[in-house]
MINU-57447 format. One record per residue (C-alpha): residue number from 1; residue in one letter; chain; x, y, z. Coordinates in steps of 0.25 Angstrom, whole numbers. Example, Ala and Ser with C-alpha at 12.3 -4.5 7.8 and 13.67 -1.06 7.14 Angstrom:
1/a/A/49/-18/31 $
2/s/A/55/-4/29 $
REM end
This chain:
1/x/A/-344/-459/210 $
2/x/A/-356/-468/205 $
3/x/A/-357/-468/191 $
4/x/A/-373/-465/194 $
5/x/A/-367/-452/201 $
6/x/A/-357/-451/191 $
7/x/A/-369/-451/179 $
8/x/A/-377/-440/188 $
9/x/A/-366/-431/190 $
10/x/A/-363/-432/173 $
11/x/A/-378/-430/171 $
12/x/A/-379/-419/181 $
13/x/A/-368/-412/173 $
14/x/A/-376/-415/160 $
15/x/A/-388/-410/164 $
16/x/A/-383/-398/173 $
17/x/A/-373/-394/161 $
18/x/A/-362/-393/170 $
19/x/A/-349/-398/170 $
20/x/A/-339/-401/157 $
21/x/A/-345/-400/144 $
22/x/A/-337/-412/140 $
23/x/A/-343/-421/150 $
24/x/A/-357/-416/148 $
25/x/A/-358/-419/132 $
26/x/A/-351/-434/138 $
27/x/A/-363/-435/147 $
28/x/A/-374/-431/134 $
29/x/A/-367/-441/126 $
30/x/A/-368/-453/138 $
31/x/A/-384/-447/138 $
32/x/A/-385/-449/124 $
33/x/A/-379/-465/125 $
34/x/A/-386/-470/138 $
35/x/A/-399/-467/140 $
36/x/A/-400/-473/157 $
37/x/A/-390/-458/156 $
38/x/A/-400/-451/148 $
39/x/A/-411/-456/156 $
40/x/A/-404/-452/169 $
41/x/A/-399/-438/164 $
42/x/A/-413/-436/161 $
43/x/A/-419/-439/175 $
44/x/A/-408/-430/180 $
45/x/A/-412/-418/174 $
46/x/A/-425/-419/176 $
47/x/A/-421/-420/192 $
48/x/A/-414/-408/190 $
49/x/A/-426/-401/183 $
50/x/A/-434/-405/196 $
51/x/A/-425/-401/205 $
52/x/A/-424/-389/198 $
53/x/A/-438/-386/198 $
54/x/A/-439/-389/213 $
55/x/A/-428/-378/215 $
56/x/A/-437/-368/209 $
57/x/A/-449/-371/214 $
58/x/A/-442/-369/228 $
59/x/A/-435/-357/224 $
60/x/A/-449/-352/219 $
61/x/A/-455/-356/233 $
62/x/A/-444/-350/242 $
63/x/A/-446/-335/232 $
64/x/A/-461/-336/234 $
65/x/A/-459/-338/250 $
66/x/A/-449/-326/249 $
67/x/A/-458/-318/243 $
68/x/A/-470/-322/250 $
69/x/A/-462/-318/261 $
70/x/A/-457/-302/256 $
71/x/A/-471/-300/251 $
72/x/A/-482/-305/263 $
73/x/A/-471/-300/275 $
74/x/A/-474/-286/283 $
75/x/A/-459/-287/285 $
76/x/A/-456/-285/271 $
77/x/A/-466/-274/266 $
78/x/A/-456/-263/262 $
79/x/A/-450/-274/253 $
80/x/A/-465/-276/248 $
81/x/A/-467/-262/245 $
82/x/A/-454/-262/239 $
83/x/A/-457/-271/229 $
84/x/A/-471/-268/227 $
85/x/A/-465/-253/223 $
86/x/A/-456/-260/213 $
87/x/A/-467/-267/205 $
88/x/A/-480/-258/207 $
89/x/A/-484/-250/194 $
REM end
């Protein structure tokens, strides 16, 4: 392996808080001495914030479609009146 894939894989491990505690609290101490690292760590996690927030968003999407779906179809309408049922006062 590349030591740039080798300094990913470390800093995935770091960031995602996986892997052995040993070689984690290596990694924060190799953070703390070389900042390009630091720097690198810093880009990646924010990546991983993105792609995190995309996954949600398109989670979000696909539940509203779904729902759309349950709710507007004549198909469904003793599953509407079901649920209706459950939250009317």
């Amino acid at each position: 392996m590349r030591t740039s894939l080798i300094e990913i894989a470390e800093i995935e491990s770091w960031v995602l808080q996986q892997g052995d505690p040993a070689d984690r609290l290596v990694t924060e101490g190799r953070l703390l001495l070389n900042p390009a690292l630091r720097e690198q760590a810093a880009w990646q996690t924010q990546t991983y914030a993105v792609v995190r927030e995309y996954g949600r968003q398109k989670l979000k999407e696909e539940i509203k479609a779904v729902e759309n779906q349950l709710f507007t179809s004549a198909k469904h309408r003793r599953f509407q009146e079901r649920i209706r049922s459950i939250f009317s006062f």
